[in-house]
N, C-alpha and C positions, 0 to 999 in steps of 0.2 A: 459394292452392294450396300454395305451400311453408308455409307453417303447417301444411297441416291434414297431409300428406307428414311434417311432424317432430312432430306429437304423433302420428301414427301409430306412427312410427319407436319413439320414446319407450315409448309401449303396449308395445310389442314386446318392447325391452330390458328394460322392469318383470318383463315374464311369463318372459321366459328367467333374470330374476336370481332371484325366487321359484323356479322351478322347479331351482334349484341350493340352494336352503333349506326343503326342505320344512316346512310349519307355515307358513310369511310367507304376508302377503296382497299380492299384487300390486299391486293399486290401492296399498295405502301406500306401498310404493316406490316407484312413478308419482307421487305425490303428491311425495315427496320429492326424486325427478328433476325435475320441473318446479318447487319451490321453489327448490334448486339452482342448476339453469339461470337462473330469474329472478334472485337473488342474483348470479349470474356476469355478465349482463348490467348489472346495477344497477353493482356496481363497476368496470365495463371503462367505462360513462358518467361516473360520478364520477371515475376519474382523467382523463381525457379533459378532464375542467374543474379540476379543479383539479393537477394534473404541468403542468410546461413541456412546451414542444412538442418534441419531437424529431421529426424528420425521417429516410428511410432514408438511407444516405448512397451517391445515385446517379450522384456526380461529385465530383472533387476537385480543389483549384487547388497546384499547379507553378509555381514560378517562374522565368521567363525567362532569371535571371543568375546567377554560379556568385558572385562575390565582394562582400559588404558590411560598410563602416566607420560604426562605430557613431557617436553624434551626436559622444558627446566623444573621440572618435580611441583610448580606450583598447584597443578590443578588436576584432579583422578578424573577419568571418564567411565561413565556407566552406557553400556546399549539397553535402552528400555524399549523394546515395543517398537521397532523401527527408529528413535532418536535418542541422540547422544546426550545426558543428563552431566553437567560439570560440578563436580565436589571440590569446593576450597581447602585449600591447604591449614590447619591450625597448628599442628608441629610439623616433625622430620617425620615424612612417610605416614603422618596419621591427619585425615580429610573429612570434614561434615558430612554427616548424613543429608542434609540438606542440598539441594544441587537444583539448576536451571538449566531448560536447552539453549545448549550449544554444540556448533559444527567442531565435530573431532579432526584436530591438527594433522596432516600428514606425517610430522616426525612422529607421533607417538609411540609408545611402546606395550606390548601386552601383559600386564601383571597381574600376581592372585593376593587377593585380597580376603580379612577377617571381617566381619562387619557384627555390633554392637547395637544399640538402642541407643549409644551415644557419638559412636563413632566408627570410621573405616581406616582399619589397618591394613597400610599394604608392605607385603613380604619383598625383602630383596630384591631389588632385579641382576640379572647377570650383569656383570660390568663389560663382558665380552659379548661383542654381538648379539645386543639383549632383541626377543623377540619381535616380528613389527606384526601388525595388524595384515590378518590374511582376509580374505571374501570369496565367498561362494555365490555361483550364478543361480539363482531361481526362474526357469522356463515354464514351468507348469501351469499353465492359467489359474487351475485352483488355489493353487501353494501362494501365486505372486500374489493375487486378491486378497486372500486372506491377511497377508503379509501389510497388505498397502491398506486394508481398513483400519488394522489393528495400529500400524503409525501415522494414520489421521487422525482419529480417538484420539491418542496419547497426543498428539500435536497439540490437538482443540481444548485437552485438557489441562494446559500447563499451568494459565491463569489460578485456577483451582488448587491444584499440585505446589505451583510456589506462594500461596498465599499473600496474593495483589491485595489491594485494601478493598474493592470494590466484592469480592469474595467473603469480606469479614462480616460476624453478626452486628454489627453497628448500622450497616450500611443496607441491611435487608429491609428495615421500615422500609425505606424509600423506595427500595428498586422493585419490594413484594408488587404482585397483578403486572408485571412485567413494563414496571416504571411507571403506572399511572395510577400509583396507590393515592390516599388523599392525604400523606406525609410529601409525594411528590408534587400535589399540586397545589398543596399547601407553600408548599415553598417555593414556585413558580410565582403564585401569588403575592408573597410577601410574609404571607400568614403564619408562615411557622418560622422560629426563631433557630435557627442549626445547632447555636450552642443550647441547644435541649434535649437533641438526641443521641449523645455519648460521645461523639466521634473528639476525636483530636484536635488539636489545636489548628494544624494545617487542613486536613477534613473540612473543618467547620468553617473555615472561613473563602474555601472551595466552594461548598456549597450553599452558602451566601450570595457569593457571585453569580448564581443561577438563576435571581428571581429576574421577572421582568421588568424591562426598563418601559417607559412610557410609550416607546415606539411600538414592540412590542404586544402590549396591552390590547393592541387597537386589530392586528392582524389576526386574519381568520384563513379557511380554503373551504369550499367544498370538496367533499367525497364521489361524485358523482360524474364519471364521465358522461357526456354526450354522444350523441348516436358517429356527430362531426368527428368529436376528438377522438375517438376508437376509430376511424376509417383512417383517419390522417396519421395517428399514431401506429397501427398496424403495416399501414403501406410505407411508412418511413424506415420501417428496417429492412434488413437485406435479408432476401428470400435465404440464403443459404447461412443467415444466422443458426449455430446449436442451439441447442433447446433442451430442456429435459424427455426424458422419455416416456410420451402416453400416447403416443399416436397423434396429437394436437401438435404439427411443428408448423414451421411461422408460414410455409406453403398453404396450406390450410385454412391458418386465421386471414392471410392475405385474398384467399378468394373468399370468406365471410364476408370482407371487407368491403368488397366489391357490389355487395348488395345491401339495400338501406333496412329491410326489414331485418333479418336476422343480425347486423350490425348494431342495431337501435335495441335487442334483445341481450347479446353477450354485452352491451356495453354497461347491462342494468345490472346482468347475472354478476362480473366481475367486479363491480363496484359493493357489491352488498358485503362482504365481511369486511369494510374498511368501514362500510355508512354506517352498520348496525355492530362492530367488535365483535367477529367473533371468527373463527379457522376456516378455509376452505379444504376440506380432505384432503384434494389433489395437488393441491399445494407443498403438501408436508414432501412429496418424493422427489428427491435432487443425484444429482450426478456430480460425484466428484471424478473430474476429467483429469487425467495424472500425466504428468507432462516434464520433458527434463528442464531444469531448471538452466544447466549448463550443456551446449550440445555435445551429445559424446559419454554425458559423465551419468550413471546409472544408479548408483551408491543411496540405498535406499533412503538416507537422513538428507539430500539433495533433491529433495525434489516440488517441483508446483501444484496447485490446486487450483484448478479452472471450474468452478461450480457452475454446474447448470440448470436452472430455474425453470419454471415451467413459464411458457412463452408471454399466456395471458400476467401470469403474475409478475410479469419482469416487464412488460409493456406498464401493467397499470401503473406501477414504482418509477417507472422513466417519467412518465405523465405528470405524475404528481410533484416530483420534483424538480422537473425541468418547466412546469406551467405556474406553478404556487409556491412550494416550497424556497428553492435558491433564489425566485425577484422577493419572495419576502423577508428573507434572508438579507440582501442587499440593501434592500430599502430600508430595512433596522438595522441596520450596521453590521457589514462584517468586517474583521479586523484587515487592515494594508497590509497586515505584513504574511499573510499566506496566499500564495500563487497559483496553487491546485488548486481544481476542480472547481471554475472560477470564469463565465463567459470573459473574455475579451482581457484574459492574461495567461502568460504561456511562461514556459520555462528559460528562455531569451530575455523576457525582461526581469524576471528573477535576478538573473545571471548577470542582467545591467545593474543592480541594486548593488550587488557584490561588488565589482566593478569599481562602481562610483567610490563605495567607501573605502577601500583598499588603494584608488586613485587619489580622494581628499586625505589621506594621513600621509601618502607620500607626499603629497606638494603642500601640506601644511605642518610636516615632520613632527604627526602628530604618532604616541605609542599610540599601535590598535592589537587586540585580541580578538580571535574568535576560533568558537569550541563549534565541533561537525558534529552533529549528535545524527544517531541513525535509529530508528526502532526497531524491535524484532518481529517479526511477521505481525505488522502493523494492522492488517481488515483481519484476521484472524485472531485480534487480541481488541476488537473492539466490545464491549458488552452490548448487547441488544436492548436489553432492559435501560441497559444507561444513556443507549440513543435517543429511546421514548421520551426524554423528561428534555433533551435539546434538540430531538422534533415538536414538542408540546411548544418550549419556550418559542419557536417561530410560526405559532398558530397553527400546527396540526389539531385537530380534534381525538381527545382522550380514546375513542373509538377506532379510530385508525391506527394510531399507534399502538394500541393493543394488539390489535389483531397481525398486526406487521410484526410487531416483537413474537406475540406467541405461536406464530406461524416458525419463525426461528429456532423455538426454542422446542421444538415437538418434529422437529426434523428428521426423516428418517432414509439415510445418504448409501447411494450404492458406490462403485467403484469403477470407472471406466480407463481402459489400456487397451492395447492392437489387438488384443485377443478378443474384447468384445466389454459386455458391463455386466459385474456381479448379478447373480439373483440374491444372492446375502447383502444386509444392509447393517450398516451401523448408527446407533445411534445412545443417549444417556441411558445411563442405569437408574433401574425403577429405585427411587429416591432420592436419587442424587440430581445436583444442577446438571439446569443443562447445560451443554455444551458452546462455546461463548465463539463468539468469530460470526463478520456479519458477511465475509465472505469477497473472494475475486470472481469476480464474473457477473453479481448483481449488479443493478441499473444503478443504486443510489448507495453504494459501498463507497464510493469515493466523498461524493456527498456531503454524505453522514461525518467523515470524518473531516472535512472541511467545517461543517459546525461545530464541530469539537472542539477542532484546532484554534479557529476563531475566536473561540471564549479562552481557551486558555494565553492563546498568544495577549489577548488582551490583559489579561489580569497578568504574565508574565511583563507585559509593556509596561502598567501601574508599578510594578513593585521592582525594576531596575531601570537605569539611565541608559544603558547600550550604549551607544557611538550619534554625537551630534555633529549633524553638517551646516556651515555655519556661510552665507555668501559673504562676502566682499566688504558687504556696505552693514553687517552686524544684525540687520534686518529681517531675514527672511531663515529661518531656522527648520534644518528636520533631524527626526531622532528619528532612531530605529535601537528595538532590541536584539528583533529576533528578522530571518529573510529566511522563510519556511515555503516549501512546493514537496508538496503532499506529505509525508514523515519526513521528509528532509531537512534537516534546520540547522542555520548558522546562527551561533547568538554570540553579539559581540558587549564588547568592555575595552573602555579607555581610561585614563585617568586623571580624571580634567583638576583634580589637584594638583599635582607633583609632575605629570606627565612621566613617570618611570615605570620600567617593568614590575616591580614591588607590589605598586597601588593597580597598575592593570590587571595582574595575575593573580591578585587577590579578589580585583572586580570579579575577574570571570570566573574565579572559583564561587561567588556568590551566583551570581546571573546561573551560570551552567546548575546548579546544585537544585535551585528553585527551579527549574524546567524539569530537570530529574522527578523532580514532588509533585507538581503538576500533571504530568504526564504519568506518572506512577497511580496517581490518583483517580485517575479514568479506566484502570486495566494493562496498563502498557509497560514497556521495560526495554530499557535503553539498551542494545547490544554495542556492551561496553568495547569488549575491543575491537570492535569495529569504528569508534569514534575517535577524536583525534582534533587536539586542537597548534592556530601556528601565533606568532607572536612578528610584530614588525614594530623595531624601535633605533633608535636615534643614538650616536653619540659625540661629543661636540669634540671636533680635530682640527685644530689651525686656523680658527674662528669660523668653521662650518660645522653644518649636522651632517655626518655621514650614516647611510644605512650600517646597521651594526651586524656583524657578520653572525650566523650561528652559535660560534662554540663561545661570545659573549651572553648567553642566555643564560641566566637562571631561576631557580621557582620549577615547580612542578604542579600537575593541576591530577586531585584527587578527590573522587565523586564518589556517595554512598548510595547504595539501592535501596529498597524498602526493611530491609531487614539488616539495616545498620552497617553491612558489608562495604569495606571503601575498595573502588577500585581505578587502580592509577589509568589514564587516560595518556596514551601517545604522543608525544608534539612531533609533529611534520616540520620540517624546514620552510622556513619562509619561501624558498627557491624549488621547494616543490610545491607540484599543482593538489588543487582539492579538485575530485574528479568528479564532482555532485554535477546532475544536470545536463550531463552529456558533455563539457565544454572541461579544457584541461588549466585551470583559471589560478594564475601563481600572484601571490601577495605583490613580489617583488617586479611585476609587469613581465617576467621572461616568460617569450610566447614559444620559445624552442620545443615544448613538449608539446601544442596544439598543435604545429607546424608537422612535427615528425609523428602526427596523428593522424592529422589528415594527408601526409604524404603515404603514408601506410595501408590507407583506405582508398586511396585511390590506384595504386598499386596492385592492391586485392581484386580490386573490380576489375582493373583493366586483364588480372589475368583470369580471374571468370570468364568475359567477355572474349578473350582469344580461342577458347575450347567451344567456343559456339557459333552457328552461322546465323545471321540477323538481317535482314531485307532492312535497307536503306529504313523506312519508313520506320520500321519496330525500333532500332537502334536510337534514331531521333527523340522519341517517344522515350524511350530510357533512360536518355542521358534528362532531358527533359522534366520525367515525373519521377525519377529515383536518382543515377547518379547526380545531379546539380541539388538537388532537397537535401541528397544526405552529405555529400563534402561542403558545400556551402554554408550550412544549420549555422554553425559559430561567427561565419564573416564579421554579422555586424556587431557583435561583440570584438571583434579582434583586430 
């Protein structure tokens, strides 16, 4: 009965879309709605078998106790607010009051602590089966809401909490009017001298590097979409795109689309607070979409933020940066060595750059270094305010990026899980900043940081040597510092003196240190132990260079944050892989852990694929547009 109810329905819609084309014949469009259809159900089957399982996320676990000491006593954990804050060690058992997010260790243990204005004392722990970290399940819709705003807040506020530079009164000239103060665009200009406005030594010569270059100068955009560009830009996304919640979802704006007059009106409506700077009301309410990070794992400091924008405001910000912004971007230089968010380069030829240069020191048995740097929740630690002055610098108009920035900044976020979406909303406390993160899920969050990245990889490239590849014939030369695809970054050091571990290990403590400052400099902060650098060097045996094994290594490589704290960095074996990029990519060319990756994954599928029944055609179709895309991805790297 409900079949025959929806090819009725279907009938229907054919006749009413013909009858808006006169000439069409109705059956063909029925024809091609129930193809359609059948395609939409075909792939909503096939990911179904072959995607992991995610699950809604209908409950989340809490833990029992506020304080825990890591295995090796270096570092205390504090639960604030949904995330886990880490206090350094300065003696035996006494820890800074100062601390940054990080994910708390499994081994940890639960301890009671004294805590000071100067410091945190923690009490003995048992040496016998000292306690571990217990968690309680939160089901209550209210309870978990409450729960998941109050550790978004605290997420969004860390920037703030740990004192980034970009937070400090030095830096408010510039970023006041939400970055397009006229200290900021004095200094796009040329017109203001940096070492005039307090900042540091490293600061000031940061923000030097920001004025424009002659290219530059010249580039502009309009604000104003067209009646064209809104019908094309609306019918390009997919009807079943999220959206924020007003009743406006992209079904809607897609049948505005459809007609020229009221298209030719929202295209004028949506375009005014970018043409004239200033807020659209509707704009300010977003949806933080909560989602597990790991499937399975519910642990409320684990978790994602899928924001969602309201449809037109997320369309216009595609527009603008994918029509004006990124070719103007291009066309005044953006840096080679960043791979995101970047027409007509992908994470494979990243992955080739790697490749290349960890190929040329083996067959030119030259020492190479390179330090893996990772950021910590990277679009959530971008400043808005500090986007505006590296949108300004690519010819956005002062007006736009106001109103884009203070749109950001006036945000007021509910919470969405399987249960449904808050009617409480969170958002900055009346005088305080606001809340900084430009967010996952917007159209030009990637973008954004691809301009970033850009300037800084650049001024990173001036001020170290990296690794030079040199052909044949002495002629044709490339250097590279850094091989960056979105927060991702490898920055290398050789030592074209001495060629020894000594002069390269001290390279990349330089190189790595200066990325640390740079990057710290914009908002950001390296999650250190998550970073990790490998080292590949030579030593000469029976009048050959042979690869030198491991436990020949030595030097250690030790990086300071903004607040003076050094923190020792990992080395990985040459013989093991960096897993950056999707690809299992080992210095010393063994591809056995790519091999026993993809033997693993295809494995998995093939045993998905046995618990299901598949017609000839779908199965073809699978192996086709999912298994062959995803075991295949690395080939031509490998």
């Amino acid at each position: 009965m409900a079949a025959e109810h929806r090819a009725a329905w279907l009938e229907r819609l054919a006749q009413e879309a013909a009858a808006l084309k006169p000439g069409s014949d109705w059956e063909k469009v029925l024809k091609q709605m129930i193809s359609a259809s059948k395609q939409k159900a075909t792939n909503k089957r096939l990911n179904g078998i072959f995607h992991p399982e995610w699950t809604s996320l209908d409950y989340i676990e809490v833990p029992n106790e506020t304080w825990f000491l890591s295995k090796d006593g270096e570092e205390l954990y504090e639960f604030d607010n949904g995330i886990f804050v880490a206090h350094q060690k300065i003696d035996e058992r006494v820890f800074e009051v100062f601390g940054v997010c990080k994910v708390l260790p499994p081994d940890s243990i639960v301890v009671n602590v004294e805590i000071d204005e100067n410091a945190i004392f923690v009490e003995e722990p048992p040496t016998l089966d000292p306690p571990k970290p217990s968690w309680h399940t939160v089901e209550d819709p209210t309870e978990m809401q409450e729960w998941l705003r109050k550790r978004n807040k605290r997420h969004l506020n860390q920037m703030y909490i740990e004192e980034r530079p970009p937070t400090k009164v030095e830096f408010q000239s510039i970023l006041s009017q939400h970055g397009t103060s006229e200290v900021a665009l004095g200094i796009l200009d040329g017109a203001i001298d940096p070492s005039t406005l307090g900042l540091d030594e490293q600061a000031t010569d940061f923000i030097k590097g920001l004025a424009k270059t002659d290219k530059e100068q010249t580039l502009s955009m309009p604000c104003e979409m067209s009646r064209k560009e809104f019908q094309a830009a609306m019918k390009a996304t997919h009807e079943d795109t999220s959206s924020s919640a007003s009743g406006l979802h992209y079904t809607l704006w897609q049948t505005i689309a459809e007609d020229d007059e009221p298209s030719a009106i929202h295209a004028t409506m949506i375009s005014l607070p970018f043409k004239h700077g200033f807020i659209c009301e509707r704009w300010k309410k977003i949806i933080d979409c909560m989602l597990e990070k790991k499937p399975g794992v519910r642990k409320i400091h684990i978790m994602r933020i899928i924001c969602l924008f309201k449809a037109d405001f997320n369309t216009l910000l595609k527009w603008m940066f994918n029509k004006f912004i990124m070719p103007n971007s291009e066309k005044s230089g953006l840096s080679p060595n960043q791979w995101g968010g970047r027409v007509n380069r992908s994470a494979p030829a990243c992955a080739m750059r790697k490749l290349l240069s960890w190929e040329y020191a083996r067959f030119t048995k030259t020492v190479l270094t390179s330090f893996l740097a990772d950021l910590q929740s990277n679009f959530d630690c971008i400043l808005p305010d500090m986007s505006s002055i590296f949108l300004m610098k690519k010819g956005v108009p002062k007006e736009a990026a106001y109103s884009r920035a203070a749109t950001m900044a006036n945000l007021s976020r509910s919470v969405r899980t399987a249960t449904g979406t808050s009617t409480e909303t969170y958002q900055h406390d009346p005088d305080k900043p606001s809340l900084p993160g430009e967010g996952q899920g917007k159209a030009d969050s990637m973008a954004i940081w691809t301009l970033i990245s850009s300037e800084l990889l650049e001024m990173h490239h001036n001020l170290c040597h990296g690794v030079e590849l040199i052909d044949v014939t002495g002629n044709i030369t490339s250097r590279r510092v850094d091989d960056a695809y979105v927060d991702d970054t490898d920055t290398y050091a050789t030592a074209p003196d001495t060629n020894t571990t000594e002069e390269a290990v001290s390279n990349l403590q330089r190189n790595s240190q200066l990325w640390v400052i740079l990057t710290t400099l914009t908002g950001q902060l390296l999650a250190f132990h998550k970073c990790m650098w490998q080292i590949l060097f030579w030593i000469a045996a029976a009048g050959e260079y042979l690869m030198a094994s491991d436990r020949n290594i030595v030097g250690e490589l030790w990086l300071c944050d903004n607040r003076g704290k050094k923190h020792r960095i990992e080395r990985k074996p040459a013989s093991e892989p960096n897993p950056g990029l999707g690809f299992l990519l080992c210095p010393t060319a063994d591809q056995k852990y790519e091999y026993e990756k993809r033997l693993q994954q295809a494995q998995d599928i093939a045993q998905n694929v046995s618990k299901c029944i598949l017609p000839p055609k779908d199965a073809w179709l699978g192996l086709k547009t999912r298994v062959i895309l995803k075991i295949c991805y690395p080939f031509g790297l490998t």
